[in-house]
KOLMIVO-432288 format. One record per residue: residue number from 0; z, x, y of N, C-alpha, C, CB in turn. Coordinates in steps of 0.2 Angstrom, whole numbers, plus 5000, padded with zeros to 4 digits. Glycine has a CB too. Layout:
N
R|resi|n_zz|n_xx|n_yy|ca_zz|ca_xx|ca_yy|c_zz|c_xx|c_yy|cb_zz|cb_xx|cb_yy
R|NUM|Z|X|Y|Z|X|Y|Z|X|Y|Z|X|Y
...
END
This chain:
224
R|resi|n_zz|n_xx|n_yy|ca_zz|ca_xx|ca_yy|c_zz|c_xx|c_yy|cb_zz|cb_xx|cb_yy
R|0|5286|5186|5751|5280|5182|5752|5274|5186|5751|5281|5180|5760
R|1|5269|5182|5748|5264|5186|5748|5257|5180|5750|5264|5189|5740
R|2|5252|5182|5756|5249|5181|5756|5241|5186|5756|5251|5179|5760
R|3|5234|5181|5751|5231|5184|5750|5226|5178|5752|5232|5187|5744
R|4|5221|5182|5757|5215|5178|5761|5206|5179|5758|5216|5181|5769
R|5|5205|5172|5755|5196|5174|5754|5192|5167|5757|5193|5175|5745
R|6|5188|5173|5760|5185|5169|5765|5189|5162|5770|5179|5166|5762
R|7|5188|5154|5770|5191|5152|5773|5198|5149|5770|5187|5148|5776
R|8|5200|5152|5763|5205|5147|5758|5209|5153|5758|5202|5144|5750
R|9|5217|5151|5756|5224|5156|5758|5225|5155|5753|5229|5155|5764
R|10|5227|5159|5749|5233|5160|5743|5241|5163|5745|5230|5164|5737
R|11|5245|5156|5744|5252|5156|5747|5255|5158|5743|5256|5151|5750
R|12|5262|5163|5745|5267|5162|5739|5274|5163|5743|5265|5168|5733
R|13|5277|5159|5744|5284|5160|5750|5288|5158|5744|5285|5154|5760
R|14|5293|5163|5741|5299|5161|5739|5304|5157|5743|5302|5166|5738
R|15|5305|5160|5749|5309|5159|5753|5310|5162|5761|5313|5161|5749
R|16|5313|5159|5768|5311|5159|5773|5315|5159|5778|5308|5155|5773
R|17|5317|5166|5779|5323|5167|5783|5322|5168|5791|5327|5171|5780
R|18|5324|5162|5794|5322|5163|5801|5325|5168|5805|5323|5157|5804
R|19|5326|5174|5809|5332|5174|5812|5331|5172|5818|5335|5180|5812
R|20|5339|5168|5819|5343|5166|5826|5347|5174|5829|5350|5159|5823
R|21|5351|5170|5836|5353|5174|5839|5360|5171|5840|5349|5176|5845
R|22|5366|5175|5839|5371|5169|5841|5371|5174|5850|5381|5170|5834
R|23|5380|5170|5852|5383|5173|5857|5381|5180|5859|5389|5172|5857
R|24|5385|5184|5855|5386|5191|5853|5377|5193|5854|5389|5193|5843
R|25|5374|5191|5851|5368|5194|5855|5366|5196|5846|5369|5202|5863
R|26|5371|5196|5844|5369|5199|5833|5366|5194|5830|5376|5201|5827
R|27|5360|5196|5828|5356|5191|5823|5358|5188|5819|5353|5193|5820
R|28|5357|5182|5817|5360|5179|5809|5355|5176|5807|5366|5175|5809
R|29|5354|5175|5802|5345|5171|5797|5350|5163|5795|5341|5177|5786
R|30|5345|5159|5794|5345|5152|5794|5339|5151|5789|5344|5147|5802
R|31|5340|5147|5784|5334|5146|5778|5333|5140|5780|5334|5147|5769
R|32|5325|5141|5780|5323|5133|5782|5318|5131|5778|5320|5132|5791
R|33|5318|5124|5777|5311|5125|5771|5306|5123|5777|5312|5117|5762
R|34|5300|5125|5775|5292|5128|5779|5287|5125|5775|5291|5136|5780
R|35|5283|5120|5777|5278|5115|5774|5273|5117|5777|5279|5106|5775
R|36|5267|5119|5771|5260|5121|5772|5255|5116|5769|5259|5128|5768
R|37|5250|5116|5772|5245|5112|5772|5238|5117|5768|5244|5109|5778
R|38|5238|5117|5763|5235|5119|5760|5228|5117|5756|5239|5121|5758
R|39|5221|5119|5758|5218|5114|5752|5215|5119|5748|5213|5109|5754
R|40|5215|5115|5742|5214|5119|5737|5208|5114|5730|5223|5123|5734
R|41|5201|5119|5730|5197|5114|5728|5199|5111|5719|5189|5118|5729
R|42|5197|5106|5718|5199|5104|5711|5194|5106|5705|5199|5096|5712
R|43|5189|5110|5705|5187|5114|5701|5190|5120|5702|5182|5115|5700
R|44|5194|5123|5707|5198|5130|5706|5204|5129|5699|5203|5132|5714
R|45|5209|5121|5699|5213|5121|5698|5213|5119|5691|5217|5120|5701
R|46|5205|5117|5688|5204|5115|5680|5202|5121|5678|5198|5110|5679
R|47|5198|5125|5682|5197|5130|5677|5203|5136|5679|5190|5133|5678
R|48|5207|5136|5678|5214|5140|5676|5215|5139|5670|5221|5138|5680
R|49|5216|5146|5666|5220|5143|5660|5224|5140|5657|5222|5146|5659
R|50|5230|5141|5663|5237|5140|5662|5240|5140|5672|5240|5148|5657
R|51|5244|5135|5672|5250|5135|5676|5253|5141|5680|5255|5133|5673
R|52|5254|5145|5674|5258|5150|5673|5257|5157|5677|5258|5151|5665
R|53|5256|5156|5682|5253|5163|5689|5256|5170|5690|5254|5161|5697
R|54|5255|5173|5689|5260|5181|5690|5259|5181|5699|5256|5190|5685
R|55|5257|5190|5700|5258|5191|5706|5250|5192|5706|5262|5195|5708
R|56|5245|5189|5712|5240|5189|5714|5238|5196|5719|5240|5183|5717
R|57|5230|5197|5717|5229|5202|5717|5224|5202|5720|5229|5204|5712
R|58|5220|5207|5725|5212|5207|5728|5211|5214|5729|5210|5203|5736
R|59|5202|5213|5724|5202|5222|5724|5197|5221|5730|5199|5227|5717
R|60|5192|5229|5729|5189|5231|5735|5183|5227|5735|5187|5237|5736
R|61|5181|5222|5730|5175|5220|5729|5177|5212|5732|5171|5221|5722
R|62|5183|5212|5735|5184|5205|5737|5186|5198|5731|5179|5204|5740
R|63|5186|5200|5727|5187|5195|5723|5195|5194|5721|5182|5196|5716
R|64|5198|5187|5718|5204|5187|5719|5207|5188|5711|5207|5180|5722
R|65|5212|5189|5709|5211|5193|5700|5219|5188|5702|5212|5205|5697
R|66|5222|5183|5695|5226|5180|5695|5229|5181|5688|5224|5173|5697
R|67|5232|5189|5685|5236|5186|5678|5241|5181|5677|5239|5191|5676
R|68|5241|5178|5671|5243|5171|5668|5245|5175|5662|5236|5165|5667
R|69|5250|5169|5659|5251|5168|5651|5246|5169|5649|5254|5162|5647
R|70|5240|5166|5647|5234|5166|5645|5228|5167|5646|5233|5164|5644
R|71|5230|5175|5649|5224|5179|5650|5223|5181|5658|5217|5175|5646
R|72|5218|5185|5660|5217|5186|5667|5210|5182|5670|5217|5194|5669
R|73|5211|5180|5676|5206|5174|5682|5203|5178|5685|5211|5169|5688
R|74|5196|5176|5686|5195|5178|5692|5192|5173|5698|5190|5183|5691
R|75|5194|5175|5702|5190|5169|5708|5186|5172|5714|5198|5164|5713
R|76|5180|5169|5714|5178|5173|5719|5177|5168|5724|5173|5177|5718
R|77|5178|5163|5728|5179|5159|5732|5174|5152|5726|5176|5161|5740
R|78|5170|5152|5725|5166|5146|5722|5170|5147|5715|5157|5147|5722
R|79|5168|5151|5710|5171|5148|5702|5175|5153|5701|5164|5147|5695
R|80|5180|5153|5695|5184|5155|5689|5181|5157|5686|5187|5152|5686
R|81|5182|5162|5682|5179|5168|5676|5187|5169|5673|5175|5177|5681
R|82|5187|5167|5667|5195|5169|5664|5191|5174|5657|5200|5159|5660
R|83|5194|5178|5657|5196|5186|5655|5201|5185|5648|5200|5191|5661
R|84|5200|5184|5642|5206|5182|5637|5207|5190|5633|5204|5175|5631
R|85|5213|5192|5628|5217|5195|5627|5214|5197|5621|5223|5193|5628
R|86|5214|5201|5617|5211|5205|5611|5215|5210|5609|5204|5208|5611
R|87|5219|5208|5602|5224|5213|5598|5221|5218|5597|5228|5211|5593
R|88|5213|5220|5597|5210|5225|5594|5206|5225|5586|5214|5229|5595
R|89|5208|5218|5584|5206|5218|5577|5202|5210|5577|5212|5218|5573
R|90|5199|5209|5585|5194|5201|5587|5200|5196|5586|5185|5197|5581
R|91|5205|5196|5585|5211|5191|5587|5214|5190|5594|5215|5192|5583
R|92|5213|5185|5596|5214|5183|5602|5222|5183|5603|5210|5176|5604
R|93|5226|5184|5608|5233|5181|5609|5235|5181|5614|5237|5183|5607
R|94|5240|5178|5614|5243|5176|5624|5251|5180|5625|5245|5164|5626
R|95|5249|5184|5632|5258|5186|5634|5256|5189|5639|5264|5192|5629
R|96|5263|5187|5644|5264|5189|5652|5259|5192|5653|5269|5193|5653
R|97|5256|5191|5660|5253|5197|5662|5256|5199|5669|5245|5198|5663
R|98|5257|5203|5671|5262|5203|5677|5259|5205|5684|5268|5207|5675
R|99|5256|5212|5681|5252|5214|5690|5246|5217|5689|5257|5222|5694
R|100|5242|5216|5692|5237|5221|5690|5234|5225|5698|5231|5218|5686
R|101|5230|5230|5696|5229|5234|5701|5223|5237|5700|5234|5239|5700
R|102|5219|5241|5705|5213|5242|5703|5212|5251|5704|5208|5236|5707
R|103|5208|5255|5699|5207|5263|5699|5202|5265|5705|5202|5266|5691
R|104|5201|5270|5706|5196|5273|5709|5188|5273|5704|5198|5282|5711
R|105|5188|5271|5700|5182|5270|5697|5180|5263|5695|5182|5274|5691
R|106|5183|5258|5700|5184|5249|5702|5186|5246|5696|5178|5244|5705
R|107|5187|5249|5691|5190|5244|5685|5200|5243|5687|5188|5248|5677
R|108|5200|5237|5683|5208|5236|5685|5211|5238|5678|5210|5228|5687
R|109|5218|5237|5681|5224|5242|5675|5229|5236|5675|5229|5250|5679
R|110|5230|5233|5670|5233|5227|5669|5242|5228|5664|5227|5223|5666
R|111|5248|5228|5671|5254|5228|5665|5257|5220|5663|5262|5233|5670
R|112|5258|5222|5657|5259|5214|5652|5265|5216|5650|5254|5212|5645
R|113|5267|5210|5648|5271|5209|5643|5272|5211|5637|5272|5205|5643
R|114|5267|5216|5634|5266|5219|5627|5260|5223|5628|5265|5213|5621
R|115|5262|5228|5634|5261|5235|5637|5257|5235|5641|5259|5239|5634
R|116|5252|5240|5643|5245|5240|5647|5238|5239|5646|5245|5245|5649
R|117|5235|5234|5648|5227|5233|5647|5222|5237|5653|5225|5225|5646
R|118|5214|5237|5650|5211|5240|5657|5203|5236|5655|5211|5250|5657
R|119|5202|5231|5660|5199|5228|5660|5189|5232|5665|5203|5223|5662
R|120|5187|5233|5660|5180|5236|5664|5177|5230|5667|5174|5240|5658
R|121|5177|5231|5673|5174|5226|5677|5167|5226|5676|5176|5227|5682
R|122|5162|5231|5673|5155|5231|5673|5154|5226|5666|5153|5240|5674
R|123|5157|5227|5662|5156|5224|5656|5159|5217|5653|5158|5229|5652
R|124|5166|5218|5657|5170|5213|5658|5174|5212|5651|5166|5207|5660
R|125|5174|5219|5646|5178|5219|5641|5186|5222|5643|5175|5223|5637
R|126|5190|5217|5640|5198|5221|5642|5201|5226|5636|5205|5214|5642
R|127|5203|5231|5639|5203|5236|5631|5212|5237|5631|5196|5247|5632
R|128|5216|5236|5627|5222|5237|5626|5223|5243|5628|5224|5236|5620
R|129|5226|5249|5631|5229|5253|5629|5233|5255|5623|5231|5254|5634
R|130|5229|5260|5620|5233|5261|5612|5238|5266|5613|5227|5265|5605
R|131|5243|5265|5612|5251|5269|5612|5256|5268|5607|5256|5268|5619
R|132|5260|5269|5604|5264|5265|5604|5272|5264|5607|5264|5265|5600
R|133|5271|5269|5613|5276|5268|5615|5274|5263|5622|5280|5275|5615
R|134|5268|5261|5624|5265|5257|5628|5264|5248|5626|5259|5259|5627
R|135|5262|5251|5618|5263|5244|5614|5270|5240|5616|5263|5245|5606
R|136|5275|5244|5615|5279|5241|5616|5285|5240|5621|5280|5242|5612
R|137|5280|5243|5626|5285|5242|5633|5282|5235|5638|5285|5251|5639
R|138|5286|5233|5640|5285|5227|5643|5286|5229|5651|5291|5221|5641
R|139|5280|5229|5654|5277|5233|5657|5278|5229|5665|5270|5236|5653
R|140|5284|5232|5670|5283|5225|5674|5278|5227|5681|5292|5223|5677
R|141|5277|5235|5683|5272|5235|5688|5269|5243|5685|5276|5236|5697
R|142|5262|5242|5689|5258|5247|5686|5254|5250|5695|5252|5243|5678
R|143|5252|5256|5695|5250|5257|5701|5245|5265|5702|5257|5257|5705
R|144|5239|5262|5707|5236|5268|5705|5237|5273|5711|5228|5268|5705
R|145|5239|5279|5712|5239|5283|5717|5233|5286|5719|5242|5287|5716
R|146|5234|5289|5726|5228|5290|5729|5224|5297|5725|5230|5291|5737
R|147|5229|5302|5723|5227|5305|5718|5222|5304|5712|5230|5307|5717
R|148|5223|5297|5712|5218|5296|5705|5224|5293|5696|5213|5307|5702
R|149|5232|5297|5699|5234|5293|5693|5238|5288|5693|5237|5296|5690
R|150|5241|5287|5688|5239|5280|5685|5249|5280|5684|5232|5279|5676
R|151|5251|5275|5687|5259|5276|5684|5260|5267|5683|5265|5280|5690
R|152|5264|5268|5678|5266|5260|5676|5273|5261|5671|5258|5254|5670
R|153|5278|5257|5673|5285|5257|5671|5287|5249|5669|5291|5260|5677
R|154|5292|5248|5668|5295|5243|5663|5302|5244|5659|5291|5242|5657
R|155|5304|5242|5654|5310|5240|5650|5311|5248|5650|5309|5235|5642
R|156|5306|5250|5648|5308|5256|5642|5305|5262|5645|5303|5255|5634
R|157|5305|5262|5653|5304|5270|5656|5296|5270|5661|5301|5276|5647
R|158|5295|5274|5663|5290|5278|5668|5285|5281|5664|5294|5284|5671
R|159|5278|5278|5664|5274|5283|5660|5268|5285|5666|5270|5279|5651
R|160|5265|5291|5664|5259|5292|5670|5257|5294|5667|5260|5295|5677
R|161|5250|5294|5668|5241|5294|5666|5239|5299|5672|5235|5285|5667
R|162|5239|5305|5671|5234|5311|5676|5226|5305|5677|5231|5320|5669
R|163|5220|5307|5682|5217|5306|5683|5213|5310|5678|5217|5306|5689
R|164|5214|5316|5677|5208|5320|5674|5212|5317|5665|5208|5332|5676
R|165|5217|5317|5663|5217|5315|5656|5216|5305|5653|5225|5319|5655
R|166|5218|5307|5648|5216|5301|5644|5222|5296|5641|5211|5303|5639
R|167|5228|5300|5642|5234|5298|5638|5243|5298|5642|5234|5304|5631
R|168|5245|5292|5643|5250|5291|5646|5255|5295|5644|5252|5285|5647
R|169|5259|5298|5647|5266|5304|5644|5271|5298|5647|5267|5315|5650
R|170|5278|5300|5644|5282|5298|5647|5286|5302|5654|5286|5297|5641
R|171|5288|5301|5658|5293|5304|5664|5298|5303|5663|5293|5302|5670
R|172|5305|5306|5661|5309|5307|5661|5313|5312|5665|5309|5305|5657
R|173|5320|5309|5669|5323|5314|5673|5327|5320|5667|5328|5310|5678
R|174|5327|5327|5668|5332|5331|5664|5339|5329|5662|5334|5336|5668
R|175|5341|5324|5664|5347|5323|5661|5348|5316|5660|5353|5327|5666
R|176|5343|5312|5660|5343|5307|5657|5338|5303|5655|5346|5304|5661
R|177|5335|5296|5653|5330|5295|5654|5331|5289|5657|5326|5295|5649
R|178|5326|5286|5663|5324|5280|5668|5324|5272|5665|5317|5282|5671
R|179|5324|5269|5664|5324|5263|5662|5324|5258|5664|5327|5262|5659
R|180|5323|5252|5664|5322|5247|5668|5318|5246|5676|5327|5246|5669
R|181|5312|5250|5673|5308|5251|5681|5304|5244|5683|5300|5258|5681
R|182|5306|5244|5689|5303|5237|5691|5298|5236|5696|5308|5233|5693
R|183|5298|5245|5700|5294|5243|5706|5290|5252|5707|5300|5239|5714
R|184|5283|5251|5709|5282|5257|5712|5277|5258|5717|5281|5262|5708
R|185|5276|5262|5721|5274|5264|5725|5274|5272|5729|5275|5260|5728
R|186|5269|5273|5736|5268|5276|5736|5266|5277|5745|5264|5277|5730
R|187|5270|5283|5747|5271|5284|5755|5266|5287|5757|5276|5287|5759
R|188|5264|5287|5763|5261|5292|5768|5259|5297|5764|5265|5293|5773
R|189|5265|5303|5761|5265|5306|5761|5263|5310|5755|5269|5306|5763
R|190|5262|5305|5750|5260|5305|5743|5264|5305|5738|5258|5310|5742
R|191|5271|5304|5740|5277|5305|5736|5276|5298|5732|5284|5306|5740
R|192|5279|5295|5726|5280|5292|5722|5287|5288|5723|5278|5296|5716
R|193|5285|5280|5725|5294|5278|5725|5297|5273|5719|5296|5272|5733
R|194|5301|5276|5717|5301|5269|5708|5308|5265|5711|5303|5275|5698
R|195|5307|5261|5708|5315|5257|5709|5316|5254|5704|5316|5251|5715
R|196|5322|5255|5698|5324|5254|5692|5334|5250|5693|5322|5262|5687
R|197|5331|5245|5690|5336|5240|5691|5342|5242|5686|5333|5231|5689
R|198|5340|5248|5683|5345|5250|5677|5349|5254|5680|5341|5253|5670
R|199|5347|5259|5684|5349|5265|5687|5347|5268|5694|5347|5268|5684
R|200|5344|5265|5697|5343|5267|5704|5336|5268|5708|5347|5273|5705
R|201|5337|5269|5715|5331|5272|5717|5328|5280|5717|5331|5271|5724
R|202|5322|5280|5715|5319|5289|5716|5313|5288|5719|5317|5294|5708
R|203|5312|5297|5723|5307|5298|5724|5304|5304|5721|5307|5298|5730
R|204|5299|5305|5719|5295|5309|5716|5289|5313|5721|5294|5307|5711
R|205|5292|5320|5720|5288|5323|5724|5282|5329|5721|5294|5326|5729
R|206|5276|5326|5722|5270|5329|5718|5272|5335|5720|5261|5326|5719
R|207|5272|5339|5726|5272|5344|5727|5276|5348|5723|5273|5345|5731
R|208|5281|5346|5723|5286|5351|5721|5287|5350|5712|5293|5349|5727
R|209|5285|5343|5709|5287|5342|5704|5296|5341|5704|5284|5347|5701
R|210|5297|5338|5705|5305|5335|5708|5307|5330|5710|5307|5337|5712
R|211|5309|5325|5706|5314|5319|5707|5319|5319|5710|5315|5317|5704
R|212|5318|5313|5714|5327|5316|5719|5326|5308|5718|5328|5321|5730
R|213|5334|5309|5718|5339|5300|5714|5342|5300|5723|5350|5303|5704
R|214|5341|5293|5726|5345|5290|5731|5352|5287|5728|5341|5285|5734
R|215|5356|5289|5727|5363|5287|5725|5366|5290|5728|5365|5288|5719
R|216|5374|5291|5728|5378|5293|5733|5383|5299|5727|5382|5285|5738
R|217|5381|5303|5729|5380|5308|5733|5371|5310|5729|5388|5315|5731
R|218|5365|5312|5735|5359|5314|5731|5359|5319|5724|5355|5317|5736
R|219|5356|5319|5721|5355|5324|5716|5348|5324|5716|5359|5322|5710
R|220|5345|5331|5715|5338|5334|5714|5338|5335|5706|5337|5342|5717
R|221|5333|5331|5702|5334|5334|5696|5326|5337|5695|5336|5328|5690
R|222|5325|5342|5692|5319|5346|5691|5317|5343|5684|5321|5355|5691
R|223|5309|5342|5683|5306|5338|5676|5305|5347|5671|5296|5333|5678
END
């Protein structure tokens, strides 16, 4: 579930809604119930959308709401829409996934697509591809900034991270294998790095030490 609030208007998103009950035993058990919201939502917000087609919804620090689409990225700042469209780099426009975006310590956002990573300068409001090609071609499902300043975003094809002081995404891979299918990341208290890859498992990476440790059964430490 994700809820995202501006000013008096809510942006819902409930997959799904599990209540828990109590039996006898006193041990919890959930019951899905379907849950009806009343929502209003103004009829110029929903003309000026690109597209139908909504990823996961987004609010940076300047309050505004960022909505990647199939066709391109939204902005909403309670009154109008600003749609943001896609450039192969050669003035030709085109459309694919966009999935999460995220925003830097220097308020521009970082955008993972479907046909790699973009970074939209908010001061100019130009979207600039990330040139890679091993970027280009990863389908890129979360992207995330750390408090440190870098920049990590995974997908189909691996773990890449962006230093704060450099300019160019490396690949992360573990010693004895490489990562794949990353779907999710984040980042604790602590500073540590959490990835969850549907191909292979959970990790935590630990800036200090420079060391990934695999949550599988039995743990294993693998050194980069």
């Amino acid at each position: 579930t994700e809820i995202v609030c501006y000013e008096k208007e809510i942006f819902l998103s409930v997959p799904a809604l599990a209540i828990p009950l109590h039996t006898i035993s006193g041990q919890p058990c959930y019951k899905y119930e379907e849950v009806h919201f009343q929502l209003k939502i103004h009829s110029h917000f929903i003309k000026h959308i690109a597209t139908n087609e909504v990823r996961i919804l987004y609010q940076d620090s300047d309050g505004y709401i960022w909505l990647p689409t199939y066709n391109g990225l939204a902005r909403y700042d309670g009154y109008s829409v600003v749609n943001y469209g896609l450039n192969d780099g050669t003035n030709l426009p085109f459309n694919c996934y966009l999935n999460v975006v995220t925003e830097d310590q220097d308020g521009d956002l970082w955008i993972a697509a479907e046909k790699g990573v973009f970074k939209l300068h908010k001061l100019t409001g130009v979207i600039e591809r990330i040139g890679s090609e091993k970027l280009e071609s990863l389908n890129a499902a979360d992207i995330f900034c750390a408090r440190n300043g870098d920049i990590w975003v995974g997908g189909d094809r691996g773990l890449f991270r962006k230093r704060k002081a450099e300019d160019v995404f490396e690949r992360i891979d573990l010693s004895s294998r490489r990562l794949g299918g990353v779907s999710s990341i984040m980042e604790d208290t602590q500073g540590d790095i959490w990835i969850a890859a549907c191909e292979s498992g959970l990790y935590r990476y630990d800036a200090g030490r420079n060391k990934f440790y695999t949550y599988l059964d039995p743990v294993f430490i693998f050194p980069m």
